[in-house]
FIKOLZA-1660 file (N, C-alpha, C; in steps of 0.1 Angstrom, whole numbers, plus 5000, padded with zeros to 4 digits):
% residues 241
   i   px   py   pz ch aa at
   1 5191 3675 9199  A  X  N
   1 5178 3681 9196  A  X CA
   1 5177 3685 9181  A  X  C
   2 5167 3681 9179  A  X  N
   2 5164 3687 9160  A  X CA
   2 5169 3698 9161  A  X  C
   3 5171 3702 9145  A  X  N
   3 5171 3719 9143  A  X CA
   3 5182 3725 9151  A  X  C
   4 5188 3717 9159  A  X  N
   4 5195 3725 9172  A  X CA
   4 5202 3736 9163  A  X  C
   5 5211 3732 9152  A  X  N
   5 5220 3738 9143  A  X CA
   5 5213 3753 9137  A  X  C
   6 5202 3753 9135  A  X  N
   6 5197 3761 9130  A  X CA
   6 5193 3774 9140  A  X  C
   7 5183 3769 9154  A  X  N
   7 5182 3775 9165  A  X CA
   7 5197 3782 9170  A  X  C
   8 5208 3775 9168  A  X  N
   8 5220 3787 9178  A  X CA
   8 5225 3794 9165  A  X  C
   9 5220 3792 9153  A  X  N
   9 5227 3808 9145  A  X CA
   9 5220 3816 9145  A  X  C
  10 5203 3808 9143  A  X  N
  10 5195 3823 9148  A  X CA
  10 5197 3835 9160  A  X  C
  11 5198 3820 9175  A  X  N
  11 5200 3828 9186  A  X CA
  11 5214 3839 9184  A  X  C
  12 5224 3831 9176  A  X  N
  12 5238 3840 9178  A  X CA
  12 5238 3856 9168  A  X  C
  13 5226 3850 9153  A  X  N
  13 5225 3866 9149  A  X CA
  13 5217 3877 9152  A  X  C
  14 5210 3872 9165  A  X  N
  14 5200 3877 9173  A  X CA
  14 5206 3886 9186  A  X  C
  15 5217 3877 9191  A  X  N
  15 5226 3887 9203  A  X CA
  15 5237 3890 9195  A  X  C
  16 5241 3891 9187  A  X  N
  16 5255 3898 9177  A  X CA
  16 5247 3909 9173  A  X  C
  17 5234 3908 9168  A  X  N
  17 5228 3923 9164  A  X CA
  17 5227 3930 9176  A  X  C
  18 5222 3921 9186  A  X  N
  18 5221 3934 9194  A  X CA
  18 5238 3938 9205  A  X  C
  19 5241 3932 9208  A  X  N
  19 5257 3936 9209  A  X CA
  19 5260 3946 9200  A  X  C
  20 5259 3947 9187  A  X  N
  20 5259 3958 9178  A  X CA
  20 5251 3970 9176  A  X  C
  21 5240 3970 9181  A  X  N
  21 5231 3981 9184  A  X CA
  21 5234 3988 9194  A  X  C
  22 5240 3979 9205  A  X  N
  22 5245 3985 9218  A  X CA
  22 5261 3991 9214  A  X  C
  23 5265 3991 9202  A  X  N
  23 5281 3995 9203  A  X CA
  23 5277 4008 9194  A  X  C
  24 5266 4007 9189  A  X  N
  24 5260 4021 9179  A  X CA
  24 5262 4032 9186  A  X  C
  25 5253 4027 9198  A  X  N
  25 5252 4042 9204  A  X CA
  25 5260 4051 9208  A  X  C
  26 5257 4064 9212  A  X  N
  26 5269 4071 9211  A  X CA
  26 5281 4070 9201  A  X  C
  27 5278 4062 9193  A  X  N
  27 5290 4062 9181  A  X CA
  27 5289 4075 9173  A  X  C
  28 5300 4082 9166  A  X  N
  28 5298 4091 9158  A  X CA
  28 5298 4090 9146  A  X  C
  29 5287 4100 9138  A  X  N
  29 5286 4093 9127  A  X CA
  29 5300 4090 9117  A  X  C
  30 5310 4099 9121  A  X  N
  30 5324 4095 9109  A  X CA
  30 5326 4082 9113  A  X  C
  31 5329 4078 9123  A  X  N
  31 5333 4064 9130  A  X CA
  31 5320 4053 9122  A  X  C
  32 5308 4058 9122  A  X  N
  32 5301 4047 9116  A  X CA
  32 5304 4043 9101  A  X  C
  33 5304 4056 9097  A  X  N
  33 5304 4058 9082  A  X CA
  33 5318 4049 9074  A  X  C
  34 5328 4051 9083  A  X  N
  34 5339 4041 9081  A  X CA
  34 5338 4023 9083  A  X  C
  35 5329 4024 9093  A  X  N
  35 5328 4011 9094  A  X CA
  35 5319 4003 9085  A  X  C
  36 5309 4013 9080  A  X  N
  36 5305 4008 9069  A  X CA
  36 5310 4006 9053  A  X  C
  37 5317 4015 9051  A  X  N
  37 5324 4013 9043  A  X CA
  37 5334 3998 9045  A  X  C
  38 5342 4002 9058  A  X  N
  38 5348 3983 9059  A  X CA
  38 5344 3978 9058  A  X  C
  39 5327 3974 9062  A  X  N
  39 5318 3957 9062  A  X CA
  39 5316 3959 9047  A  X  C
  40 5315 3968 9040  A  X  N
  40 5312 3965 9024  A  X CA
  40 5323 3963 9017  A  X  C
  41 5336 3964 9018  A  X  N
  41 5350 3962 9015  A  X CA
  41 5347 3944 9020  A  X  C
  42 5349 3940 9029  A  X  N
  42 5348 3929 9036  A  X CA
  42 5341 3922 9028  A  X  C
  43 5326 3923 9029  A  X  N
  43 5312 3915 9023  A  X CA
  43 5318 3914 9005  A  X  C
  44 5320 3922 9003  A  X  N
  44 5323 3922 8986  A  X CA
  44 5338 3916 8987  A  X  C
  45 5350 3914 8992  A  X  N
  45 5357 3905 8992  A  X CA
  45 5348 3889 8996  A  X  C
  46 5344 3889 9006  A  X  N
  46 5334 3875 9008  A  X CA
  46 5329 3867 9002  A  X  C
  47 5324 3876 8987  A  X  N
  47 5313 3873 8977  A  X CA
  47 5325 3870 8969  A  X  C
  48 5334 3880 8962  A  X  N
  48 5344 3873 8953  A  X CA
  48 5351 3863 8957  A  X  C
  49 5358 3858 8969  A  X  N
  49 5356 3845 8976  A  X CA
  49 5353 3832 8972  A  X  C
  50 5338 3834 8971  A  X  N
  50 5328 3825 8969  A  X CA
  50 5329 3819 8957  A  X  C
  51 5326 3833 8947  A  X  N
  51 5323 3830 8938  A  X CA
  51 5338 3823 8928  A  X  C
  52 5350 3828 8931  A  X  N
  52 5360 3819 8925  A  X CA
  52 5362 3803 8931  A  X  C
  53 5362 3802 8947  A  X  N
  53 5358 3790 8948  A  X CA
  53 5348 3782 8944  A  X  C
  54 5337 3784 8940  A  X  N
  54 5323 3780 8932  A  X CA
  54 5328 3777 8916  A  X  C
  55 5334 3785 8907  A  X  N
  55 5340 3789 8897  A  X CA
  55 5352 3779 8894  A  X  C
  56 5361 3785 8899  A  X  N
  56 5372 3776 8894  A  X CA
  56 5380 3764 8902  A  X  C
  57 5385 3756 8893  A  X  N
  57 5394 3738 8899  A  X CA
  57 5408 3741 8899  A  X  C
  58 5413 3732 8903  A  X  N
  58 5425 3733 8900  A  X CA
  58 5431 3717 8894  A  X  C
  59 5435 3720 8884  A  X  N
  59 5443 3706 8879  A  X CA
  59 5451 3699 8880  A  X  C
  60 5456 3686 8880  A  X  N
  60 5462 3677 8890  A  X CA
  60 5479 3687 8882  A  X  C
  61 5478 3690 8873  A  X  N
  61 5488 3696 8872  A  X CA
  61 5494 3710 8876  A  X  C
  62 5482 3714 8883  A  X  N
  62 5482 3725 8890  A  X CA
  62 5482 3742 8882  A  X  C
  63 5472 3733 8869  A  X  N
  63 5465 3750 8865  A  X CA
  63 5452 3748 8868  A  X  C
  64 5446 3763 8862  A  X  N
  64 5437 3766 8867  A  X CA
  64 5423 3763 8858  A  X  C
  65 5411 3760 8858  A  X  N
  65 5402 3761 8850  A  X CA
  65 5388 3763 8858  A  X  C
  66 5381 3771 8848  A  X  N
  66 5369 3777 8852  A  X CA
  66 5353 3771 8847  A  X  C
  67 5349 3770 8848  A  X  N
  67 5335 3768 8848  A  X CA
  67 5318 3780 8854  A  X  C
  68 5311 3780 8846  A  X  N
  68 5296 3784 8847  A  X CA
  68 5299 3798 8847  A  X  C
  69 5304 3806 8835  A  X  N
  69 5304 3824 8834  A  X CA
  69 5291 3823 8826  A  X  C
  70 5287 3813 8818  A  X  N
  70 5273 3818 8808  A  X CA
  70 5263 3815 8817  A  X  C
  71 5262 3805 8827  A  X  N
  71 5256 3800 8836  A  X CA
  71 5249 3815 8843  A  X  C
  72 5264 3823 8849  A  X  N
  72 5261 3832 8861  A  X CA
  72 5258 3844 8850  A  X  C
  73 5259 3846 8841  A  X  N
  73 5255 3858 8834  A  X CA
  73 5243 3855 8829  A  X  C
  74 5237 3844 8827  A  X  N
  74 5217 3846 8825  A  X CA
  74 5210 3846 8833  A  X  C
  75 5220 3837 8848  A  X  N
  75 5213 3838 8860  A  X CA
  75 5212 3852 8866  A  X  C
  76 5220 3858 8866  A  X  N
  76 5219 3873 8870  A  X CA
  76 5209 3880 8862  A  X  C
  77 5207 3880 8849  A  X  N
  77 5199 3890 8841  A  X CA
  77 5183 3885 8841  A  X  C
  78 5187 3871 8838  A  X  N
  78 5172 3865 8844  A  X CA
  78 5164 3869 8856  A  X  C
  79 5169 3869 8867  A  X  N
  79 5170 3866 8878  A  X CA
  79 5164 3885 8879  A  X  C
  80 5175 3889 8878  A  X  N
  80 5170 3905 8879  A  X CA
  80 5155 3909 8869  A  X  C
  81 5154 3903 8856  A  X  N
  81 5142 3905 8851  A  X CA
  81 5129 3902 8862  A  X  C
  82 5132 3890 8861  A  X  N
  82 5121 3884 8873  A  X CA
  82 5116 3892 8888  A  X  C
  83 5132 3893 8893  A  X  N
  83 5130 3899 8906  A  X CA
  83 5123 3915 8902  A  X  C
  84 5124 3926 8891  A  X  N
  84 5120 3939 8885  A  X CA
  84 5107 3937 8885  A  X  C
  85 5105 3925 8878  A  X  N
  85 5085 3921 8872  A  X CA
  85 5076 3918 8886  A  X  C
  86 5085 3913 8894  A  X  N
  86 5077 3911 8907  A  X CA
  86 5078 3923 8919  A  X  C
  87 5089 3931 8916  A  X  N
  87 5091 3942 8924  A  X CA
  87 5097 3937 8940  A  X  C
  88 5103 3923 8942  A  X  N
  88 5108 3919 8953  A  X CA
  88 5115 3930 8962  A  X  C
  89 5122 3938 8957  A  X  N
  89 5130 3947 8964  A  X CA
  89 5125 3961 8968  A  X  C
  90 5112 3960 8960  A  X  N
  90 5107 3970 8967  A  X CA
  90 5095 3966 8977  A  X  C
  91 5089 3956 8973  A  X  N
  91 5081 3947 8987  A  X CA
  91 5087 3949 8998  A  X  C
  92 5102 3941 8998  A  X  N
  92 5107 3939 9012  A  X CA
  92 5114 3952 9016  A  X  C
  93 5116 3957 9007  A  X  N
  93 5115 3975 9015  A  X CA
  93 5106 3981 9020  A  X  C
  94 5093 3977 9012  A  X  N
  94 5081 3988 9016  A  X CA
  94 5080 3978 9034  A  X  C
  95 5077 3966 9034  A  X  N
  95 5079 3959 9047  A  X CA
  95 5086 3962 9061  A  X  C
  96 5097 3963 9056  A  X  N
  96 5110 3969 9062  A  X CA
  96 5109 3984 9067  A  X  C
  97 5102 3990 9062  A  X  N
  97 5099 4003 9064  A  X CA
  97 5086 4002 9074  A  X  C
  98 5078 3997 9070  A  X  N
  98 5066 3992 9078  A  X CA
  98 5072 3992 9090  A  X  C
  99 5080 3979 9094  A  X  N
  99 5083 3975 9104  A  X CA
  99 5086 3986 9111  A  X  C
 100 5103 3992 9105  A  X  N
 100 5112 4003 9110  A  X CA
 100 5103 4014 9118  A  X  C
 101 5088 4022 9111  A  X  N
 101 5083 4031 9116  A  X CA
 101 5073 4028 9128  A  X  C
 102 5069 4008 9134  A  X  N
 102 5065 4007 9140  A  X CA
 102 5079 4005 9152  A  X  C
 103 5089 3998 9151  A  X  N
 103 5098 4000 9160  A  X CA
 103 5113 4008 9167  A  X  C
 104 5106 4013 9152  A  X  N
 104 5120 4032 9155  A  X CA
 104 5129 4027 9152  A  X  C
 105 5140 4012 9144  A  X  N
 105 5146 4016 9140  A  X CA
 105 5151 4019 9131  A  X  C
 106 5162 4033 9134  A  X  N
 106 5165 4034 9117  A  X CA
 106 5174 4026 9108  A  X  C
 107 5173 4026 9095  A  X  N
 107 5178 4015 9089  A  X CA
 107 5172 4000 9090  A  X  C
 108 5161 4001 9090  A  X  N
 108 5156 3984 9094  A  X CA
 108 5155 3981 9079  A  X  C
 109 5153 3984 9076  A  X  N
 109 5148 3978 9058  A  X CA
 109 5164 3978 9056  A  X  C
 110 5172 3984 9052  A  X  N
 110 5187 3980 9047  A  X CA
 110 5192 3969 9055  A  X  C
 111 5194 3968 9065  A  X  N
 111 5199 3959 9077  A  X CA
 111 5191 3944 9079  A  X  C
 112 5180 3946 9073  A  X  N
 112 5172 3933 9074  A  X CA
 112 5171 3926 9059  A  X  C
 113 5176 3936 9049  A  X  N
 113 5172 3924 9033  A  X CA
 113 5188 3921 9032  A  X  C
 114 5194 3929 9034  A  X  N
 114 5209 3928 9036  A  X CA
 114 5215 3916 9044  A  X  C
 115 5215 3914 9055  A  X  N
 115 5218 3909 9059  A  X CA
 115 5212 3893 9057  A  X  C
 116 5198 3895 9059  A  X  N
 116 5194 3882 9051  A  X CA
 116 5199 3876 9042  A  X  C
 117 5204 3877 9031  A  X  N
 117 5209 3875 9019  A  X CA
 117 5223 3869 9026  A  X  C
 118 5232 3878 9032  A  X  N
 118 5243 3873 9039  A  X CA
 118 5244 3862 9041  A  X  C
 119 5232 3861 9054  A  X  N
 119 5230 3850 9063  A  X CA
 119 5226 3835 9055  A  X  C
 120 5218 3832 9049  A  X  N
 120 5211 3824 9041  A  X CA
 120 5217 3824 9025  A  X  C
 121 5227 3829 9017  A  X  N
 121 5233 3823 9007  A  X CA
 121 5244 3817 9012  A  X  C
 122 5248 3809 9006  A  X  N
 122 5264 3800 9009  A  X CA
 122 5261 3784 9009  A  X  C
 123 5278 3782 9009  A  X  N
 123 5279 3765 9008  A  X CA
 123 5272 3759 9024  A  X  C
 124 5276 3770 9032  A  X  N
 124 5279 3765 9045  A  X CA
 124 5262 3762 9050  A  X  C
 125 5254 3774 9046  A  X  N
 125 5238 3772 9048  A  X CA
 125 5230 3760 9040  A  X  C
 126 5240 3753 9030  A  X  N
 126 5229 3744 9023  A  X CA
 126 5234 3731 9028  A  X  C
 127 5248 3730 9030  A  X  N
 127 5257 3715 9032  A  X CA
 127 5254 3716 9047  A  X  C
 128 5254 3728 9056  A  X  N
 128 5255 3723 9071  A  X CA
 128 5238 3723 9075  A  X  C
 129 5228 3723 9068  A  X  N
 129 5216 3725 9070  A  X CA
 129 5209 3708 9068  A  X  C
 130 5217 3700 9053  A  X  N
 130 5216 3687 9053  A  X CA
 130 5223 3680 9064  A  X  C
 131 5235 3683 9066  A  X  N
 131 5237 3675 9073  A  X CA
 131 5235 3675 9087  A  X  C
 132 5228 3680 9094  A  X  N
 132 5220 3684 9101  A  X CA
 132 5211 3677 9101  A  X  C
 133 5198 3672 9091  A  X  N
 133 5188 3668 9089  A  X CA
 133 5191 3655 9085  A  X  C
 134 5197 3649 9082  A  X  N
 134 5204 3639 9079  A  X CA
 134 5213 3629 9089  A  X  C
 135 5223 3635 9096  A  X  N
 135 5231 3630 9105  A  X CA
 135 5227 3634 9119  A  X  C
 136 5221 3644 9114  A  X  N
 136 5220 3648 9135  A  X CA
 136 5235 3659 9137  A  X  C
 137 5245 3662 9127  A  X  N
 137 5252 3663 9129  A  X CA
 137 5256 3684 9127  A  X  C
 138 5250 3690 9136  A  X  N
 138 5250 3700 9138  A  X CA
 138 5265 3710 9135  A  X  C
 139 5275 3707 9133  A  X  N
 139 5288 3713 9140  A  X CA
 139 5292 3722 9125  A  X  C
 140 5283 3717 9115  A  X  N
 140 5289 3732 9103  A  X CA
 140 5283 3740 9105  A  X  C
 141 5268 3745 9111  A  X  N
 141 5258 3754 9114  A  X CA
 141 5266 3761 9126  A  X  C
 142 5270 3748 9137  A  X  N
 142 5279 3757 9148  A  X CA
 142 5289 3772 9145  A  X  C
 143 5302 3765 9131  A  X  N
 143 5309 3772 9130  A  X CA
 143 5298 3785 9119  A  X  C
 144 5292 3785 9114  A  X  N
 144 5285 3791 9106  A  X CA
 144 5277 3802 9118  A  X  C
 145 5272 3799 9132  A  X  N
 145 5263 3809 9141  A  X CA
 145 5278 3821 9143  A  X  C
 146 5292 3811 9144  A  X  N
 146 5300 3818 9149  A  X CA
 146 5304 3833 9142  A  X  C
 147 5306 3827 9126  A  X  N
 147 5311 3834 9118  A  X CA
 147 5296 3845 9117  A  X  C
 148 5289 3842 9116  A  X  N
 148 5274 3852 9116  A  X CA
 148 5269 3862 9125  A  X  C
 149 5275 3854 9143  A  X  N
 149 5269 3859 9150  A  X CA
 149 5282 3875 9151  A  X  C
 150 5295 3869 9149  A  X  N
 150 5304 3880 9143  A  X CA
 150 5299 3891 9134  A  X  C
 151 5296 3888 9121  A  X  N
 151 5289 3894 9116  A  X CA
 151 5281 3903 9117  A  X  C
 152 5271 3898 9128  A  X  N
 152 5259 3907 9132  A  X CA
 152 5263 3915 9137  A  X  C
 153 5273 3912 9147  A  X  N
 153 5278 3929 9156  A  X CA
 153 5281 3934 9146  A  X  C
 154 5289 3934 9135  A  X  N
 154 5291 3950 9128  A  X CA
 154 5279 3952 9120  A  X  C
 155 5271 3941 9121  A  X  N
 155 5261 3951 9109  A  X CA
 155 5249 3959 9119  A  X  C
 156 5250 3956 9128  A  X  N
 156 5241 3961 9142  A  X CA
 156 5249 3976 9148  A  X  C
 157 5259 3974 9149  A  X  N
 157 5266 3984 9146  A  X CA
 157 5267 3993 9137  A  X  C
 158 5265 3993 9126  A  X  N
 158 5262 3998 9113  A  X CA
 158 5252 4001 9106  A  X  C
 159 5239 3993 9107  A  X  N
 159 5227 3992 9102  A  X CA
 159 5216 3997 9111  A  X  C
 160 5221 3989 9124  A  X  N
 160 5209 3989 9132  A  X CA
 160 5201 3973 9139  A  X  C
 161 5189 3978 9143  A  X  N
 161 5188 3964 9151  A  X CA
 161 5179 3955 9141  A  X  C
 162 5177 3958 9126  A  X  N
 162 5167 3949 9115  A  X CA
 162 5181 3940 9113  A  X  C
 163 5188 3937 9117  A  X  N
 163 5195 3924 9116  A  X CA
 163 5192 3913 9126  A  X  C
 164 5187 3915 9134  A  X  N
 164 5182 3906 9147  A  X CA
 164 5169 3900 9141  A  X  C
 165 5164 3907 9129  A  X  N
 165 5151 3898 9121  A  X CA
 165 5157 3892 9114  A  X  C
 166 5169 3890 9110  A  X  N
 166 5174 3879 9100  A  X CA
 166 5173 3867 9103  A  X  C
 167 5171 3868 9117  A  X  N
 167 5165 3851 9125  A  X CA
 167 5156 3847 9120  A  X  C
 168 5149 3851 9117  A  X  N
 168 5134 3847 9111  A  X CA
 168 5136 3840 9100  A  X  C
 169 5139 3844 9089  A  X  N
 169 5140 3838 9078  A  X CA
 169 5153 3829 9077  A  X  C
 170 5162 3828 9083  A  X  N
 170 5174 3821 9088  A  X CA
 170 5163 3808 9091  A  X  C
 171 5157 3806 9103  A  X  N
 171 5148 3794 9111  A  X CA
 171 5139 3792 9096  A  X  C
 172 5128 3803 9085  A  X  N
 172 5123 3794 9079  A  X CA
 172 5133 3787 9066  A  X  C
 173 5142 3793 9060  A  X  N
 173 5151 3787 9049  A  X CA
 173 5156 3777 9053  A  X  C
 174 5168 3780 9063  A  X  N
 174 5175 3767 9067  A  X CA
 174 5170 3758 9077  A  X  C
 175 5158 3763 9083  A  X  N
 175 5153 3748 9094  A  X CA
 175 5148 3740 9082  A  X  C
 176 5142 3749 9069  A  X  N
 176 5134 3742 9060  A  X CA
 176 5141 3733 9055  A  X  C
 177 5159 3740 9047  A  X  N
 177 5162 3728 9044  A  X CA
 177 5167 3715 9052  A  X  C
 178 5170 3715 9062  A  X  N
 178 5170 3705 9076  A  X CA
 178 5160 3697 9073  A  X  C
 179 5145 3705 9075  A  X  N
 179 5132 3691 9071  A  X CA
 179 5135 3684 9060  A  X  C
 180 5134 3688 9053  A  X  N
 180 5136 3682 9036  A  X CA
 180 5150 3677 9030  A  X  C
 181 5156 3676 9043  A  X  N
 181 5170 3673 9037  A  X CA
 181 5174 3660 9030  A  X  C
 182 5161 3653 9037  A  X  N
 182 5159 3639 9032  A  X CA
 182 5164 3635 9016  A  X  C
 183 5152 3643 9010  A  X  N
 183 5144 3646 8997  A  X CA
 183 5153 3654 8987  A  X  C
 184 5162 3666 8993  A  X  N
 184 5173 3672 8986  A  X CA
 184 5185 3666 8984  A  X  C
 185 5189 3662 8992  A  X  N
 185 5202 3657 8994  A  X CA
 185 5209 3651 8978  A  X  C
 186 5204 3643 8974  A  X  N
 186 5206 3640 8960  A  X CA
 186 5206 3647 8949  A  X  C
 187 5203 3662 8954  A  X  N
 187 5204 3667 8940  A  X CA
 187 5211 3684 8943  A  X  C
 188 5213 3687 8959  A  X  N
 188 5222 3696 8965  A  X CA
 188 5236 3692 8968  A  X  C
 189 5241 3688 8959  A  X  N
 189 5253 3685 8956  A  X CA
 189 5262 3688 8943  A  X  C
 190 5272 3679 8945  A  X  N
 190 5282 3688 8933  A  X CA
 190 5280 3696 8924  A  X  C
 191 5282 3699 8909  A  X  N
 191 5277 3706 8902  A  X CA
 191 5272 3717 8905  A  X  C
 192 5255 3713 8906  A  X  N
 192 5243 3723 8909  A  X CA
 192 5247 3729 8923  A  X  C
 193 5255 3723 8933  A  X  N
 193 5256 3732 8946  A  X CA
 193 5264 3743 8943  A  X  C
 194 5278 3742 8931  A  X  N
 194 5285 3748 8931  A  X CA
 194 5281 3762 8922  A  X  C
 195 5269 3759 8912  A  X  N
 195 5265 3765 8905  A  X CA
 195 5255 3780 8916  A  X  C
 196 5251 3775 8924  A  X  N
 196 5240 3780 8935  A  X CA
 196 5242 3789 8939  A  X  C
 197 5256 3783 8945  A  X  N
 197 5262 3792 8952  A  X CA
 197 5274 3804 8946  A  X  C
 198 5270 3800 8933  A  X  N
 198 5285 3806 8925  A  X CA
 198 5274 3818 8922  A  X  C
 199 5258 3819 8922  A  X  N
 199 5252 3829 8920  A  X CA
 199 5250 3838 8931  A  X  C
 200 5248 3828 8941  A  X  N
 200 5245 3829 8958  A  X CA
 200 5255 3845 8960  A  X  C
 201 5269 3838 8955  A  X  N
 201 5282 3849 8961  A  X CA
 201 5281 3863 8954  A  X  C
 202 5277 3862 8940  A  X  N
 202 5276 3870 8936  A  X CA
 202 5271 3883 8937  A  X  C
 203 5255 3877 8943  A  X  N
 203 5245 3886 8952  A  X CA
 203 5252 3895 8965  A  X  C
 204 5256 3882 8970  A  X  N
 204 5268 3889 8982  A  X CA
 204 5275 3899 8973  A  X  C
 205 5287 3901 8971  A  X  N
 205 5292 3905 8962  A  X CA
 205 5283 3919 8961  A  X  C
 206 5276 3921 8952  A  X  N
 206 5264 3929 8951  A  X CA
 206 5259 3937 8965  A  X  C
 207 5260 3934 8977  A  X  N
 207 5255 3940 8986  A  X CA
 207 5270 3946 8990  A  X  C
 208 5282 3945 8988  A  X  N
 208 5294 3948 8994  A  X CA
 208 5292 3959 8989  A  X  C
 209 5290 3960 8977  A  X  N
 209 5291 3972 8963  A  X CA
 209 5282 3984 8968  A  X  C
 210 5270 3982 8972  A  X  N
 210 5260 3987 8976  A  X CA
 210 5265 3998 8992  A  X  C
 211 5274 3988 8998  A  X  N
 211 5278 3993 9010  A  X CA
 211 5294 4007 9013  A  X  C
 212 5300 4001 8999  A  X  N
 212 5309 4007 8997  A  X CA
 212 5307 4022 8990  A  X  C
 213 5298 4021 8975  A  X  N
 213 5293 4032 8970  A  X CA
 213 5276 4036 8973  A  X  C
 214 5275 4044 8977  A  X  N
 214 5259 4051 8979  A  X CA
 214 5253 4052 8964  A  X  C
 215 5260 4056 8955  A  X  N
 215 5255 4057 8940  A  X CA
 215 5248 4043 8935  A  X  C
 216 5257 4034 8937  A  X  N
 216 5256 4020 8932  A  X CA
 216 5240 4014 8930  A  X  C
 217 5238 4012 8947  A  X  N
 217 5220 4004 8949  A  X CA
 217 5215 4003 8937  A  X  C
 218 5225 3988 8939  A  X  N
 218 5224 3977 8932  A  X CA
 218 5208 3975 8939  A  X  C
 219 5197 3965 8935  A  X  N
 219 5182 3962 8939  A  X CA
 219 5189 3949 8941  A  X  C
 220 5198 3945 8956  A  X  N
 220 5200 3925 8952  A  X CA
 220 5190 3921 8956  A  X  C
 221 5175 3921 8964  A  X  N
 221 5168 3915 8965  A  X CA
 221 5164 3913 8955  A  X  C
 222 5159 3916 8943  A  X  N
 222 5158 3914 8930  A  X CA
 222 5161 3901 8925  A  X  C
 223 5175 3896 8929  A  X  N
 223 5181 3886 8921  A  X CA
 223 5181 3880 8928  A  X  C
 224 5171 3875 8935  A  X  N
 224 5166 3862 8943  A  X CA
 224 5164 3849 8937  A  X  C
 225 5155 3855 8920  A  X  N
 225 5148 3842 8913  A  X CA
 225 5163 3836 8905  A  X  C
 226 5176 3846 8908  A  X  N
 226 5187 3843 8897  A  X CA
 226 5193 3830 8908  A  X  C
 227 5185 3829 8920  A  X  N
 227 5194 3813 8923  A  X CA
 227 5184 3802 8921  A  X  C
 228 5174 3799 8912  A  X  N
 228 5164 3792 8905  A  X CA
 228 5167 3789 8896  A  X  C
 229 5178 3798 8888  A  X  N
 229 5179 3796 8873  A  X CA
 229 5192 3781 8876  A  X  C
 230 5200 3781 8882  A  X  N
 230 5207 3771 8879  A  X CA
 230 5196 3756 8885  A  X  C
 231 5192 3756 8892  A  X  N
 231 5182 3746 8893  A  X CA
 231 5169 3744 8879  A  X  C
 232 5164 3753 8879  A  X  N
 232 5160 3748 8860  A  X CA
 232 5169 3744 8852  A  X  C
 233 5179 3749 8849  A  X  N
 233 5192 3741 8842  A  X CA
 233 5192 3727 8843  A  X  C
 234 5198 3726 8858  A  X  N
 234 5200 3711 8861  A  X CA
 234 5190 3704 8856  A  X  C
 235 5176 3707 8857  A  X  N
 235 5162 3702 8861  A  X CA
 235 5163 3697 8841  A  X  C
 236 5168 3707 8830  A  X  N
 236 5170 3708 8818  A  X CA
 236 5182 3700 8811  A  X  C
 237 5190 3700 8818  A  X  N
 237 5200 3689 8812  A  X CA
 237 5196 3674 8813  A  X  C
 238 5188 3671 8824  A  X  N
 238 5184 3663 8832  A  X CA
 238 5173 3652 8821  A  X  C
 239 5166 3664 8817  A  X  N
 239 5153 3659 8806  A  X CA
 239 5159 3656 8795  A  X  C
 240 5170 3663 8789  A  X  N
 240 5172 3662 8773  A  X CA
 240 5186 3652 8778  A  X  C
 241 5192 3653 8786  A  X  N
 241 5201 3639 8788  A  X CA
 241 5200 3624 8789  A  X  C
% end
């Protein structure tokens, strides 16, 4: 079935959230408060993760060398100007809020831009989305519902039930890139994938921070336009090369 890949991580961060909403209750708040602290300890190890795999090779001699720090440091500042000028993070807050006071719950706005971001940056959302659209070949999205739908219980647990909307934009991002996978494929690869995602982690990264200290809030919806900047780049080398 088309899209299958895309439909069972929605479905799985759909019943992981609520498996996690259902483990909220009666929970006390010290017991939450710790676990939130863990998923932000967790998520911010995830993101630095990312970003050193993204970042650095290793040489046949077996040192180490790095690549794209000027890259991730205009993409970030860029990226945050842009997302500031458009107010992204306060949209999908004021939204999220909307939502929350039409469905009672609390935390929907944190639990739903949050987790989104989670859900939809990574290698595994862009490589297992093509090849999916491409091959037919569903089974990295598989391991991807698994690792997410994990996920979702603690953030459903922690956040609340605005992680079970992460489905939504999970089905329009990655079913999208599935359609178009045709048409990407040639240029969501090496380099520029590694580049994407070496910003992608970052953002992660950024939401760990957010989770761990209450001071921090960090705005990562903001730095949305900062995974655009390495695609102008490429798009820039591309013309003057």
């Amino acid at each position: 079935m088309f899209m299958m890949g895309t439909i069972v991580n929605a479905a799985a961060v759909v019943a992981g959230g609520l498996a996690g909403v259902a483990l909220k209750r009666g929970m006390k708040p010290s017991l939450e408060e710790s676990i939130h602290k863990a998923l932000g300890i967790a998520v911010l190890v995830l993101g630095l993760n990312g970003i050193i795999g993204a970042m650095f090779t290793v040489a046949e001699d077996g040192g180490l060398s790095s690549s794209g720090e000027l890259l991730l440091i205009i993409s970030l500042v860029v990226g945050m100007l842009a997302g500031e000028l458009l107010r992204i993070d306060d949209r999908l807050n004021s939204l999220g809020n909307m939502i929350e006071r039409r469905v009672g719950g609390e935390g929907f706005a944190a639990s739903f831009v949050s987790g989104t971001l989670l859900f939809c940056v990574g290698a595994m959302t862009i490589v297992g989305a093509i090849s999916d659209g491409l091959y037919g070949d569903p089974s990295t999205l598989y391991a991807k519902s698994l690792l997410d739908g994990i996920a979702a219980i603690v953030f459903g647990a922690s956040l609340g039930v605005g992680v079970c909307f992460c489905a939504i934009p999970i089905l329009i991002y990655q079913g999208g890139l599935t359609l178009l996978a045709g048409a990407l494929e040639p240029y969501l690869q090496g380099a520029l994938l590694d580049e994407i995602c070496m910003v992608g982690y970052a953002m992660v990264a950024c939401i760990g921070i957010n989770f761990i200290s209450k001071q921090a809030k960090i705005k990562t919806a903001n730095l949305l336009p900062a995974l655009l900047v390495p695609v102008v780049w490429s798009l820039f080398q591309g013309l003057i090369g």
